[in-house]
PDB file of N, CA, C and O in Angstrom:
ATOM      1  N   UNK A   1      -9.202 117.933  -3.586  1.00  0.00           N
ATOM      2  CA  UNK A   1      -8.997 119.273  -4.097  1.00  0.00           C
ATOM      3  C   UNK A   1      -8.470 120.145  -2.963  1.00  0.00           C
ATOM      4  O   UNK A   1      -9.146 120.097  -1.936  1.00  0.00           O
ATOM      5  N   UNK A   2      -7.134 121.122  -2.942  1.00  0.00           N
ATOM      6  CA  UNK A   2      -6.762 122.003  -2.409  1.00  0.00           C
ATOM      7  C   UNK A   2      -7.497 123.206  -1.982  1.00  0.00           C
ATOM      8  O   UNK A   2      -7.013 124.080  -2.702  1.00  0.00           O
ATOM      9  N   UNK A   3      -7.976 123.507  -1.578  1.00  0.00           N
ATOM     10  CA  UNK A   3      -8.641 125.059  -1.821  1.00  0.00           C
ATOM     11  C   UNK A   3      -7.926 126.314  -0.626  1.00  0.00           C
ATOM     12  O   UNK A   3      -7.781 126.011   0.558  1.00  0.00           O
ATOM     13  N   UNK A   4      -7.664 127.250  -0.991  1.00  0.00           N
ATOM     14  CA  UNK A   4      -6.907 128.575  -1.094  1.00  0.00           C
ATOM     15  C   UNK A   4      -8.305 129.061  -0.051  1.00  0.00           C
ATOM     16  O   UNK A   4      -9.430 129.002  -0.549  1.00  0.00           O
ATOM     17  N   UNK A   5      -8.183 129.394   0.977  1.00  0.00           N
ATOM     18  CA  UNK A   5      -9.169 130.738   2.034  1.00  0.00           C
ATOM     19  C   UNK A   5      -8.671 132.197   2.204  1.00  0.00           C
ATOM     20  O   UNK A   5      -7.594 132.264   2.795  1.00  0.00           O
ATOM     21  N   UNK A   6      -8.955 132.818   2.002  1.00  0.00           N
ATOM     22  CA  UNK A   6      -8.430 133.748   2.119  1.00  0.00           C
ATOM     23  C   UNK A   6      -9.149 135.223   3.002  1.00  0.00           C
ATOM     24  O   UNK A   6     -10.250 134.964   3.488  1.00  0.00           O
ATOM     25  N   UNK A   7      -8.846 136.114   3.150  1.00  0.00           N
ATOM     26  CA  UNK A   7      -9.506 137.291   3.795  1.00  0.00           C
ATOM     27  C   UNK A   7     -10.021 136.958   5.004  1.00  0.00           C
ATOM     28  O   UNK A   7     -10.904 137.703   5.429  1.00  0.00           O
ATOM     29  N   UNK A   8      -9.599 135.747   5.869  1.00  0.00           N
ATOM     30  CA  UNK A   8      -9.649 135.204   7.143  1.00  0.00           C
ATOM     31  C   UNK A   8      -9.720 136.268   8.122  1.00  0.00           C
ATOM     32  O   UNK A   8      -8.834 137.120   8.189  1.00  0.00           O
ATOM     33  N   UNK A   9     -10.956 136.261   9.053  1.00  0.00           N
ATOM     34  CA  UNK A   9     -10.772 137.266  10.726  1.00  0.00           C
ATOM     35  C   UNK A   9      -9.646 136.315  11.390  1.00  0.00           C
ATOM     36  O   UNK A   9      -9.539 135.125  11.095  1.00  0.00           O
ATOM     37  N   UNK A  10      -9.125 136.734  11.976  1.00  0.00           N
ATOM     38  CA  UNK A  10      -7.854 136.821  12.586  1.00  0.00           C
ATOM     39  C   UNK A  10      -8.183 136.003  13.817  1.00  0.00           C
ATOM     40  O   UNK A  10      -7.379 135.286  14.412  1.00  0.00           O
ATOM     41  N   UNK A  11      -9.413 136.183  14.122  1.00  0.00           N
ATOM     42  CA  UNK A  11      -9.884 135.134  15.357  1.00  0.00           C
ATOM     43  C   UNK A  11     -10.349 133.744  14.920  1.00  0.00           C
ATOM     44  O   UNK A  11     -10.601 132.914  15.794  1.00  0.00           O
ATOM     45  N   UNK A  12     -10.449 133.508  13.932  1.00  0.00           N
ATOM     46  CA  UNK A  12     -11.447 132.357  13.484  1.00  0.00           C
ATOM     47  C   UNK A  12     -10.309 131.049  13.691  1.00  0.00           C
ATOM     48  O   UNK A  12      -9.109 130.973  13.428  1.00  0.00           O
ATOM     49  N   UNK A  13     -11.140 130.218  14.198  1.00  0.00           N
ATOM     50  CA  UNK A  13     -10.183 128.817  14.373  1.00  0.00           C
ATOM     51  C   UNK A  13     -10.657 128.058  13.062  1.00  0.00           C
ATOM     52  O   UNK A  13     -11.601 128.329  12.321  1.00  0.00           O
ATOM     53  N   UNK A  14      -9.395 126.660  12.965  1.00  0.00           N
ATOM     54  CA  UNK A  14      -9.396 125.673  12.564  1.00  0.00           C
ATOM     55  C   UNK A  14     -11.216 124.857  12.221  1.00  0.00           C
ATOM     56  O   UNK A  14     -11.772 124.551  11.166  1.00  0.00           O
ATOM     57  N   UNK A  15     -11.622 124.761  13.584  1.00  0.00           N
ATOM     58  CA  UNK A  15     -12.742 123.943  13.671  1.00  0.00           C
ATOM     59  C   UNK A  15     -13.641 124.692  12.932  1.00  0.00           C
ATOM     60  O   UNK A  15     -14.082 124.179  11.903  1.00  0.00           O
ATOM     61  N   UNK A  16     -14.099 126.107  13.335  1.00  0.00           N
ATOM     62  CA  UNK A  16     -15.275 127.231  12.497  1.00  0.00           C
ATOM     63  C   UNK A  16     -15.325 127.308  11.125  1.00  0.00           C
ATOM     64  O   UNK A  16     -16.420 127.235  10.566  1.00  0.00           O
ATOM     65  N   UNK A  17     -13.628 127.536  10.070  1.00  0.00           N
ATOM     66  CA  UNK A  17     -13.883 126.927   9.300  1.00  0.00           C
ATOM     67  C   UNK A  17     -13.994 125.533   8.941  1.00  0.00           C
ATOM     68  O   UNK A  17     -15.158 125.239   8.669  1.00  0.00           O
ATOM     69  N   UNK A  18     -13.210 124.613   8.851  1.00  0.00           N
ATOM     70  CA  UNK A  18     -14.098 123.509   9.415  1.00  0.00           C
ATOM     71  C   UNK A  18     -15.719 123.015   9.186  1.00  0.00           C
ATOM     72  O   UNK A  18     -16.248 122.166   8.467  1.00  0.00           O
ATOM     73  N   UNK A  19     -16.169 123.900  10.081  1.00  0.00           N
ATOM     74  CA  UNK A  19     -17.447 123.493   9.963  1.00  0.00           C
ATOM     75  C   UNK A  19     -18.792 124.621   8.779  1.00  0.00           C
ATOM     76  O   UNK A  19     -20.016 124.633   8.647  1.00  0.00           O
ATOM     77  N   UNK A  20     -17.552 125.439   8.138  1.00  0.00           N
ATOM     78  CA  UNK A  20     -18.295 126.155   6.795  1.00  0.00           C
ATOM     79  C   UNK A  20     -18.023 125.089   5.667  1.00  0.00           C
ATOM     80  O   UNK A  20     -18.935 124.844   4.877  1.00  0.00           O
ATOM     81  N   UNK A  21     -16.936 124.509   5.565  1.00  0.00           N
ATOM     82  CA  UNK A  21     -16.696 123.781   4.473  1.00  0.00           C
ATOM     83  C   UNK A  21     -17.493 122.618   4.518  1.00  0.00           C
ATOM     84  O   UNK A  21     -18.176 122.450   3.507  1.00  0.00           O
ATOM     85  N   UNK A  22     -17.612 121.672   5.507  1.00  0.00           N
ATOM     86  CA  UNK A  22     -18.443 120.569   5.925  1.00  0.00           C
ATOM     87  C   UNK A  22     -20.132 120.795   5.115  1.00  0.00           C
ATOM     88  O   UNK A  22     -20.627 120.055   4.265  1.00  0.00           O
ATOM     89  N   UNK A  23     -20.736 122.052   5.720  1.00  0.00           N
ATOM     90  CA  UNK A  23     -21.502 121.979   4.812  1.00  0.00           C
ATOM     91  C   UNK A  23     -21.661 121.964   3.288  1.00  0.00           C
ATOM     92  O   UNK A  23     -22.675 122.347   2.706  1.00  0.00           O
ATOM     93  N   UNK A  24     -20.396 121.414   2.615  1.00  0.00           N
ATOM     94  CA  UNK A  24     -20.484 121.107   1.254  1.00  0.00           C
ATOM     95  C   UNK A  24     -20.193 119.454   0.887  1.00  0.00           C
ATOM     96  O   UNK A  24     -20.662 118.709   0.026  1.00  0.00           O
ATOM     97  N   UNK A  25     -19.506 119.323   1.627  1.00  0.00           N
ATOM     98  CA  UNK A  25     -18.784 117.482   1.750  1.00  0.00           C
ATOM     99  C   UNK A  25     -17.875 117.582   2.723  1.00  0.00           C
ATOM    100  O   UNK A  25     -17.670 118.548   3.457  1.00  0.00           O
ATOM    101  N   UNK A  26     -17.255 116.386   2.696  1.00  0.00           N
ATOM    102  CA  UNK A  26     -16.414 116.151   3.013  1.00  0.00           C
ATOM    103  C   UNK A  26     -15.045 116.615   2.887  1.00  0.00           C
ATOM    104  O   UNK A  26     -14.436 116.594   1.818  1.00  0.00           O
ATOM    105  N   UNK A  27     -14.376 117.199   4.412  1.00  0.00           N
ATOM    106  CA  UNK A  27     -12.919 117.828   4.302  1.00  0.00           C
ATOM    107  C   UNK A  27     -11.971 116.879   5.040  1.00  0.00           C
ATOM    108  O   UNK A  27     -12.435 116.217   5.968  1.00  0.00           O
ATOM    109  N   UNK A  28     -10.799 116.768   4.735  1.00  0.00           N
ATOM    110  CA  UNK A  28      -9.959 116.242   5.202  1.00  0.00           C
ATOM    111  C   UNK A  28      -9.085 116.571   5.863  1.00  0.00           C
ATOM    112  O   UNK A  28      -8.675 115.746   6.680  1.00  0.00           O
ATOM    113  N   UNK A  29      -8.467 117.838   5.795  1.00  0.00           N
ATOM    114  CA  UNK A  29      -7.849 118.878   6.792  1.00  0.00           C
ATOM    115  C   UNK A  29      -7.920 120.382   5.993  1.00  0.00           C
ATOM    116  O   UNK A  29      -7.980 120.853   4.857  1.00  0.00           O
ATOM    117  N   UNK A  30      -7.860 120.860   7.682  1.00  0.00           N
ATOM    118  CA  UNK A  30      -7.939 122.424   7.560  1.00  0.00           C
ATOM    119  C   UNK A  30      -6.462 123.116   8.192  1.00  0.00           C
ATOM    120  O   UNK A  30      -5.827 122.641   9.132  1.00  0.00           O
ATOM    121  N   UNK A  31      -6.195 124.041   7.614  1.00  0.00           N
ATOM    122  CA  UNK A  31      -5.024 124.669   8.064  1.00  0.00           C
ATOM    123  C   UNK A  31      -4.463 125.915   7.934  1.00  0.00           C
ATOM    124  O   UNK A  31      -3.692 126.161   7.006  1.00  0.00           O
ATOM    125  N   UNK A  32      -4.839 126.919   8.961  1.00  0.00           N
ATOM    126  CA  UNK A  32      -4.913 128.379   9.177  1.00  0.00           C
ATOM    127  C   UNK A  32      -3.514 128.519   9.100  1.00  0.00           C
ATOM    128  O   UNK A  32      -2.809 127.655   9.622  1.00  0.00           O
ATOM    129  N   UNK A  33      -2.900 129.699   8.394  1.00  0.00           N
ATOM    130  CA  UNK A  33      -1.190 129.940   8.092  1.00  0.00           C
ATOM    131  C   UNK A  33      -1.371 130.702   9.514  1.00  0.00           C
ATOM    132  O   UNK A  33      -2.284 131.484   9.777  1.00  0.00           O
ATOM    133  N   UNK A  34      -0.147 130.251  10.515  1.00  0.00           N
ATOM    134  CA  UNK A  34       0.328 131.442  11.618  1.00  0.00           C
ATOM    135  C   UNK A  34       1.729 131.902  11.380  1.00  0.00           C
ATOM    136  O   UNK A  34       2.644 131.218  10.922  1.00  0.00           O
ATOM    137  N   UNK A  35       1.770 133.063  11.724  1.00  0.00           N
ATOM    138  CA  UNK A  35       3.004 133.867  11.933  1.00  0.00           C
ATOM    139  C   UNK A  35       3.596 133.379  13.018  1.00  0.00           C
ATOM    140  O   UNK A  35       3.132 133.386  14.158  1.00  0.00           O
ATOM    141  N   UNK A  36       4.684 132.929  12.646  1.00  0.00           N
ATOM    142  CA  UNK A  36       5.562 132.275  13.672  1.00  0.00           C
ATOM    143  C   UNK A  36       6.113 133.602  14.883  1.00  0.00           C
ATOM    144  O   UNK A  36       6.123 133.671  16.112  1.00  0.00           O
ATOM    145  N   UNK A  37       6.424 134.297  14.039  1.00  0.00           N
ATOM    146  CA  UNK A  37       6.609 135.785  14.999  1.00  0.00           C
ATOM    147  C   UNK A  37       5.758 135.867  16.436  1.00  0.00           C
ATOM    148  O   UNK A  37       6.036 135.566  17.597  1.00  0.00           O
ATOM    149  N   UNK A  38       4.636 136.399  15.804  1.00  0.00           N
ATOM    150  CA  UNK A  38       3.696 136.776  16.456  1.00  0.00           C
ATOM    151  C   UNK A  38       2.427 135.698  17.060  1.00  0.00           C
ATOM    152  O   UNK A  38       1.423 135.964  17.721  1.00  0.00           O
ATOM    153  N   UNK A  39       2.962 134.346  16.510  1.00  0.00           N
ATOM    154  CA  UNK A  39       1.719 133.267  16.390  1.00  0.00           C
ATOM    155  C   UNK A  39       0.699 133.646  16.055  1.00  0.00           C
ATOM    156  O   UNK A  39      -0.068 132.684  16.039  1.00  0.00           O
ATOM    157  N   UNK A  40       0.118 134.714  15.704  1.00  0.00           N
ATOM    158  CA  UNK A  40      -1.319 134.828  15.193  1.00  0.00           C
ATOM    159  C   UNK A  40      -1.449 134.755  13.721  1.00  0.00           C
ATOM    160  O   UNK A  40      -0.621 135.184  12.918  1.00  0.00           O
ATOM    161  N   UNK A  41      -2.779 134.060  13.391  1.00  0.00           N
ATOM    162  CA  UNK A  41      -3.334 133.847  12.026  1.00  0.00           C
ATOM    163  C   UNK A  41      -2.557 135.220  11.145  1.00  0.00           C
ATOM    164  O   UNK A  41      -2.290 136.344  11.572  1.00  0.00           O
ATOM    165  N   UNK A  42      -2.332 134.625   9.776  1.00  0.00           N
ATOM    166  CA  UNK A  42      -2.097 135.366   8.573  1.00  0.00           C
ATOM    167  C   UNK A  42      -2.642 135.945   8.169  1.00  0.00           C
ATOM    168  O   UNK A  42      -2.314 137.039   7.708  1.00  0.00           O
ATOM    169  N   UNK A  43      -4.416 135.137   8.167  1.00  0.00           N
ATOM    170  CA  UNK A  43      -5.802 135.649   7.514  1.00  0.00           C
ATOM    171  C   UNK A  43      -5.967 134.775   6.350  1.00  0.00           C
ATOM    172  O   UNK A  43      -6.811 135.106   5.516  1.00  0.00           O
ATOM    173  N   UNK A  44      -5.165 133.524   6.143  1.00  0.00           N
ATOM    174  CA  UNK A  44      -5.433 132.598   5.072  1.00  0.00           C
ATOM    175  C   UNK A  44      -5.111 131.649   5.478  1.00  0.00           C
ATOM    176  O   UNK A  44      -4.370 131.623   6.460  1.00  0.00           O
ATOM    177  N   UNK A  45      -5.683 130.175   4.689  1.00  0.00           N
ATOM    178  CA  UNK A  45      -5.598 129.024   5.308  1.00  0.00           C
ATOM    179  C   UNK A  45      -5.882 128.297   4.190  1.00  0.00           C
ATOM    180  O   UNK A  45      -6.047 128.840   3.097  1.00  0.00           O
ATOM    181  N   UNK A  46      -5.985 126.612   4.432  1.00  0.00           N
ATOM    182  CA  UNK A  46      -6.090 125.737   3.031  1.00  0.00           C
ATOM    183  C   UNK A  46      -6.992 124.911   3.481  1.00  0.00           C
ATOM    184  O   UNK A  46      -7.010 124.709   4.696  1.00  0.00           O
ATOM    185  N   UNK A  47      -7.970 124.223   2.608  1.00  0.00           N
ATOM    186  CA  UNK A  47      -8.586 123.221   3.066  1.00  0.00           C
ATOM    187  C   UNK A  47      -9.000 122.334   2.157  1.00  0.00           C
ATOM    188  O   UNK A  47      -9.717 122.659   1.210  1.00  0.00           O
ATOM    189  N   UNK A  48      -8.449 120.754   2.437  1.00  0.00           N
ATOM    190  CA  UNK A  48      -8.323 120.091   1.374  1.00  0.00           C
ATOM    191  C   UNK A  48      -9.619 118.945   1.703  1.00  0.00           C
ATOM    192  O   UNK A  48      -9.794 118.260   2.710  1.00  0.00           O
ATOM    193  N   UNK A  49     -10.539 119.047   0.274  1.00  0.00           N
ATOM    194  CA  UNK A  49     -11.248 118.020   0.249  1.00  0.00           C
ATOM    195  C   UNK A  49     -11.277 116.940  -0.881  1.00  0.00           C
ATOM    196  O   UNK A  49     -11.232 117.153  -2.092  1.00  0.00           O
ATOM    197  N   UNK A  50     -11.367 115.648  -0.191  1.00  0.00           N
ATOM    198  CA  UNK A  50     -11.686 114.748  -1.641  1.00  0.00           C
ATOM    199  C   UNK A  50     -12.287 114.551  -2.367  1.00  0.00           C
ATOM    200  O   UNK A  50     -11.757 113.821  -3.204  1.00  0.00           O
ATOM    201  N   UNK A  51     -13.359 114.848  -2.601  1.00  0.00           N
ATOM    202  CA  UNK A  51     -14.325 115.005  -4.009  1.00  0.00           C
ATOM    203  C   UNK A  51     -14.301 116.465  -4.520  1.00  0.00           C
ATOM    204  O   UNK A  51     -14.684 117.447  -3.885  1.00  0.00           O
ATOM    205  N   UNK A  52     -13.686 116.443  -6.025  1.00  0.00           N
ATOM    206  CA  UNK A  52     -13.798 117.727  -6.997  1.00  0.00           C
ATOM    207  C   UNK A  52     -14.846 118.631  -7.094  1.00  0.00           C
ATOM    208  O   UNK A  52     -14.793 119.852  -7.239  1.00  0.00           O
ATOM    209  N   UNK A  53     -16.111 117.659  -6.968  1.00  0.00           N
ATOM    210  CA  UNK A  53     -17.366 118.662  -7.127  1.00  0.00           C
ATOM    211  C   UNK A  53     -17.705 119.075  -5.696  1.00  0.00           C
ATOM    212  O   UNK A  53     -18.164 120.206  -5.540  1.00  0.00           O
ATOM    213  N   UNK A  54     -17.577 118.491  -4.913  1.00  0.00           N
ATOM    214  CA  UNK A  54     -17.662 119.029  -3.479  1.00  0.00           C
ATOM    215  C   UNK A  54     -16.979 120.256  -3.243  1.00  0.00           C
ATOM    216  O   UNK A  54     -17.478 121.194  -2.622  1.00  0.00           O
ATOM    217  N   UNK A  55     -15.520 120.248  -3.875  1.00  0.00           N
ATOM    218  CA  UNK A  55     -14.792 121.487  -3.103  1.00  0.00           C
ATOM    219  C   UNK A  55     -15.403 122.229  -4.488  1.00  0.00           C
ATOM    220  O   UNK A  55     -15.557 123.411  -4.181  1.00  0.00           O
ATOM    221  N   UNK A  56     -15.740 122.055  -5.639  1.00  0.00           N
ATOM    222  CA  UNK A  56     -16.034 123.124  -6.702  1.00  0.00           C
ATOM    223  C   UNK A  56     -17.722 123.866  -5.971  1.00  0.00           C
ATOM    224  O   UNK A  56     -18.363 124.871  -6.280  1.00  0.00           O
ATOM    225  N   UNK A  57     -17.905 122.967  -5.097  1.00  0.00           N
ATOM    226  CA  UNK A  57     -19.563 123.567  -4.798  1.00  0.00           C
ATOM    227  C   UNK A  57     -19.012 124.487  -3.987  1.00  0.00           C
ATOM    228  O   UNK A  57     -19.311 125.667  -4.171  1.00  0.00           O
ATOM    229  N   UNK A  58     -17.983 124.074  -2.796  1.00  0.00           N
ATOM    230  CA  UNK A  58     -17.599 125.010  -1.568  1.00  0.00           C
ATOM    231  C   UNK A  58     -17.404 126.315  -2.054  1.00  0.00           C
ATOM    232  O   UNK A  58     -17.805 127.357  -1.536  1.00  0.00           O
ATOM    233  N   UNK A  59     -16.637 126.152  -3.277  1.00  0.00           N
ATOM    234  CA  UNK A  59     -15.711 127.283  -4.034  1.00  0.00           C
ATOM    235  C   UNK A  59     -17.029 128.362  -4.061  1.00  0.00           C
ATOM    236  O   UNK A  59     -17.127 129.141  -3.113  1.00  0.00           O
ATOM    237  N   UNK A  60     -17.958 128.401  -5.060  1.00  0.00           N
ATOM    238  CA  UNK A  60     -19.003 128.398  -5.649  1.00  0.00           C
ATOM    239  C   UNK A  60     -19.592 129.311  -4.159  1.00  0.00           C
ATOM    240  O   UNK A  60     -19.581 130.540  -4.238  1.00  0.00           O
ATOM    241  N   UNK A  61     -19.880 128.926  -3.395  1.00  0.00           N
ATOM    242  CA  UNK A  61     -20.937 129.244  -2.620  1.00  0.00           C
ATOM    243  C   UNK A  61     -20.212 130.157  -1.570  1.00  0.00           C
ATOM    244  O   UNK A  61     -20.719 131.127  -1.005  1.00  0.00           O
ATOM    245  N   UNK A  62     -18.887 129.659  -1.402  1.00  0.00           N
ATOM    246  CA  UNK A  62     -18.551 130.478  -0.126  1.00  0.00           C
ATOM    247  C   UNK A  62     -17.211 131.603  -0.494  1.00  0.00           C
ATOM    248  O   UNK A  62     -16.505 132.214   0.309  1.00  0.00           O
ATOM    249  N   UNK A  63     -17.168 131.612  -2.059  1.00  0.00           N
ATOM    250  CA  UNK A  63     -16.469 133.261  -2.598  1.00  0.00           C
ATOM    251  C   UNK A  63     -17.527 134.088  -2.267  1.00  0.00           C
ATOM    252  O   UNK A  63     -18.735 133.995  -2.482  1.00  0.00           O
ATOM    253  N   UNK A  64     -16.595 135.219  -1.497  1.00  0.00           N
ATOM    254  CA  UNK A  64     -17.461 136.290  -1.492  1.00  0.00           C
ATOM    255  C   UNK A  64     -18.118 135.983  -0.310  1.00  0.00           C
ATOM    256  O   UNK A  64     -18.820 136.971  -0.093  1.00  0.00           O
ATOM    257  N   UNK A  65     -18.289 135.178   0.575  1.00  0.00           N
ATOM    258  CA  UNK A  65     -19.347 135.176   1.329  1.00  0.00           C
ATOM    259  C   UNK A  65     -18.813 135.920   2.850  1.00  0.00           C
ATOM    260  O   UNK A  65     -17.601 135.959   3.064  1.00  0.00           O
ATOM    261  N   UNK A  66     -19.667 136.427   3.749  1.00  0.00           N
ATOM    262  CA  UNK A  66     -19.166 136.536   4.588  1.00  0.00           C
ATOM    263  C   UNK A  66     -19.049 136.351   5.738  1.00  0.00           C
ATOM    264  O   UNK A  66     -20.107 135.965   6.234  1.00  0.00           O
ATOM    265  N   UNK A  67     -17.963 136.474   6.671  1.00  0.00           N
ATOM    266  CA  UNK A  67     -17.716 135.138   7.625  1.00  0.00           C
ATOM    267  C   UNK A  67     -17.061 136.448   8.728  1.00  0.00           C
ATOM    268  O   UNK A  67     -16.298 137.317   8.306  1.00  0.00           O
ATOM    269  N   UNK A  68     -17.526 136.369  10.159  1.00  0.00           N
ATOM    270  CA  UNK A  68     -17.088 137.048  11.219  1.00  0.00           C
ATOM    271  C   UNK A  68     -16.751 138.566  10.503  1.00  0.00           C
ATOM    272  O   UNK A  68     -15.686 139.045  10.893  1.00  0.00           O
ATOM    273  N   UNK A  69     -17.242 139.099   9.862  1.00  0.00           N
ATOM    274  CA  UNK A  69     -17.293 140.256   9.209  1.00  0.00           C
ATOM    275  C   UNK A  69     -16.248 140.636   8.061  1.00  0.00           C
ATOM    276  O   UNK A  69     -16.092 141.728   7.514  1.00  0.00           O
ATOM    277  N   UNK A  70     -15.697 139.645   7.887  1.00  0.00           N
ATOM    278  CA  UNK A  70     -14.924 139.637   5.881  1.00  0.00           C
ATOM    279  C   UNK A  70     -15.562 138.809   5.012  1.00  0.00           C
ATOM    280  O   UNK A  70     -16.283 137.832   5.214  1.00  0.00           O
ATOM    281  N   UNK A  71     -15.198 139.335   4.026  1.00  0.00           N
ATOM    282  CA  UNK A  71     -15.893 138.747   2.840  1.00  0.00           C
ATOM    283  C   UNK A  71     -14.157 137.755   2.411  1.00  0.00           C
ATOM    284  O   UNK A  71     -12.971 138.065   2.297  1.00  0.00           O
ATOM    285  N   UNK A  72     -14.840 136.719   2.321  1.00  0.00           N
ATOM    286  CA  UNK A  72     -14.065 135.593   2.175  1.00  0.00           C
ATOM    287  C   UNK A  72     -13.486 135.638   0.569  1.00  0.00           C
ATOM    288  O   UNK A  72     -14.135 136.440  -0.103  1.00  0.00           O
ATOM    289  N   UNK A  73     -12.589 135.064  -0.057  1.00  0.00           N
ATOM    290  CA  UNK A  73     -11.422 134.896  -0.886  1.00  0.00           C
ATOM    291  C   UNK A  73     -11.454 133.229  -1.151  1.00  0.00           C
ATOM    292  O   UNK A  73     -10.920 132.567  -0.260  1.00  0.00           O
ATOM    293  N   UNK A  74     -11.990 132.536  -2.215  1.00  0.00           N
ATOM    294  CA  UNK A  74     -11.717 131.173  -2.088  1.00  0.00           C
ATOM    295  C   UNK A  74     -11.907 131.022  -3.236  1.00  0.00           C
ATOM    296  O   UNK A  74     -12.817 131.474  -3.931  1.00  0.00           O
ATOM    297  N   UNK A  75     -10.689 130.094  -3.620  1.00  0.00           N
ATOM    298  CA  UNK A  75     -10.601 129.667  -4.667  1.00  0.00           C
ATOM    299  C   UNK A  75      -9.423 128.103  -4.817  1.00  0.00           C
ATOM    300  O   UNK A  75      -8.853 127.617  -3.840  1.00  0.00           O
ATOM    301  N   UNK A  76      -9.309 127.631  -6.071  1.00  0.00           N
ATOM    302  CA  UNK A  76      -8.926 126.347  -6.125  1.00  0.00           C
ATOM    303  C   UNK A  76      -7.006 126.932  -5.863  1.00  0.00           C
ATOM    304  O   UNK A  76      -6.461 127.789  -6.558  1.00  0.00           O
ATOM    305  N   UNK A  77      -6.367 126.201  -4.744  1.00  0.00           N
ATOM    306  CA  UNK A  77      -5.154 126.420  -4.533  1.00  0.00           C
ATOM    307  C   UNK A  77      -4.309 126.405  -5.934  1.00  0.00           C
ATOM    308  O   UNK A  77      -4.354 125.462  -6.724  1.00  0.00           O
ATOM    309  N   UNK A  78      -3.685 127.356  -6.088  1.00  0.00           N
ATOM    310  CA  UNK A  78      -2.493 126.845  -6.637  1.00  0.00           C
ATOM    311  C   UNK A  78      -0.900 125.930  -6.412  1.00  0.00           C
ATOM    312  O   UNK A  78      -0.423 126.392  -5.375  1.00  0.00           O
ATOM    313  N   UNK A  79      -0.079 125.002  -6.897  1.00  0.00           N
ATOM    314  CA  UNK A  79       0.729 124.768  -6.586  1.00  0.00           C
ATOM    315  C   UNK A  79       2.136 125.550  -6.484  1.00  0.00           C
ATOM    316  O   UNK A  79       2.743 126.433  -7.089  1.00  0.00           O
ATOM    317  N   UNK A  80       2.327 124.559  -5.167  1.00  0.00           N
ATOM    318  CA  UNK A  80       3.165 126.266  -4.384  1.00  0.00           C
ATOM    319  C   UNK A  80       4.827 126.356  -5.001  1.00  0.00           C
ATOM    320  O   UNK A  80       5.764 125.560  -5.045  1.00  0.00           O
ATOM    321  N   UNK A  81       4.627 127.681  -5.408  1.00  0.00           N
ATOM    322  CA  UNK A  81       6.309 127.644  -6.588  1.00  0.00           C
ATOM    323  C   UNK A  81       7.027 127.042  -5.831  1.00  0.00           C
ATOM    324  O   UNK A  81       6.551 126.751  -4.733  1.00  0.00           O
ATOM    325  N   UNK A  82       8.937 126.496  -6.263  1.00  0.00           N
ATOM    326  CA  UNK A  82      10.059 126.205  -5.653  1.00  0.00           C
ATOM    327  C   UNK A  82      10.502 127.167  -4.700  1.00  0.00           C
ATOM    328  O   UNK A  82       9.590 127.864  -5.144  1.00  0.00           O
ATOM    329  N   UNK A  83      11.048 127.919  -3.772  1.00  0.00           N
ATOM    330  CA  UNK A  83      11.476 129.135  -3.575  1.00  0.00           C
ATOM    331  C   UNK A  83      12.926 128.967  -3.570  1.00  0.00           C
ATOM    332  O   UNK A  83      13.376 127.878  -3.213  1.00  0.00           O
ATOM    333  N   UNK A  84      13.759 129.959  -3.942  1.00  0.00           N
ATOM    334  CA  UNK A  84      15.161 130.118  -3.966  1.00  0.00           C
ATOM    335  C   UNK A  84      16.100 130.785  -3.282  1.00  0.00           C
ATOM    336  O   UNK A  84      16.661 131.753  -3.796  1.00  0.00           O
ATOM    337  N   UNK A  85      16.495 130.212  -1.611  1.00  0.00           N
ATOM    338  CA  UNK A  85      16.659 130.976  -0.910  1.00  0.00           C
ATOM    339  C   UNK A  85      18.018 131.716  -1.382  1.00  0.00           C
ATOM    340  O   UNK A  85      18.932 131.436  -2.157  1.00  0.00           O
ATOM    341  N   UNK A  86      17.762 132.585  -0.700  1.00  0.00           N
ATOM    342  CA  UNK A  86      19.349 133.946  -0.970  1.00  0.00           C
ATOM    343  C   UNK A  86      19.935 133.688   0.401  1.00  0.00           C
ATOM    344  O   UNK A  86      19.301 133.305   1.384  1.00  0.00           O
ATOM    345  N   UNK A  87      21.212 133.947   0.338  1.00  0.00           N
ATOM    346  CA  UNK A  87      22.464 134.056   1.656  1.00  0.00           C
ATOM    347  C   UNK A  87      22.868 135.254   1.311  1.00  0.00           C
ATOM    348  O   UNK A  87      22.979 135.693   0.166  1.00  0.00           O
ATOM    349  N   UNK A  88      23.066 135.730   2.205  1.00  0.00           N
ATOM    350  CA  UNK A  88      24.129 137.058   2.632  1.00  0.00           C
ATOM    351  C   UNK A  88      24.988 136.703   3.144  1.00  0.00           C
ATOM    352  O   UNK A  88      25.850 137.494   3.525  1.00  0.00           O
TER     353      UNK A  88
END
């Protein structure tokens, strides 16, 4: 299962979440969006685990919760539209 993080502190690494999701099952990778610009975190990230009820428990427990002082955003990813680039 995909799962969508969202409302991320800006400091939080890879491993920290990581180790919020762990306490539900098993994750397989984690992956904080950076701004290539600026390299710093977006404030959202994905984290994909293999068992359904595992990431439905993560979901479950850690919406809303809060983490380095935001209240977290999580929910089951959606698949990511085509995009259609434009030229000038």
């Amino acid at each position: 299962m995909n799962i969508y993080v969202g409302n991320l502190p800006y400091t939080i690494g890879e491993q920290e979440l990581r180790e919020a999701f762990e306490a539900y099952g098993t994750v397989d990778s984690v992956k904080i969006i950076i701004d290539r610009m600026t390299n710093r975190s977006k404030g959202f990230g994905f984290i994909e685990m293999p068992d359904d009820e595992e990431g439905k428990a993560a979901i479950s427990e850690l919406d809303g919760k809060d983490l380095g002082g935001r209240a977290l955003k999580v929910n089951e990813a959606r698949p990511r539209e085509e995009r259609r680039r434009s030229y000038f």
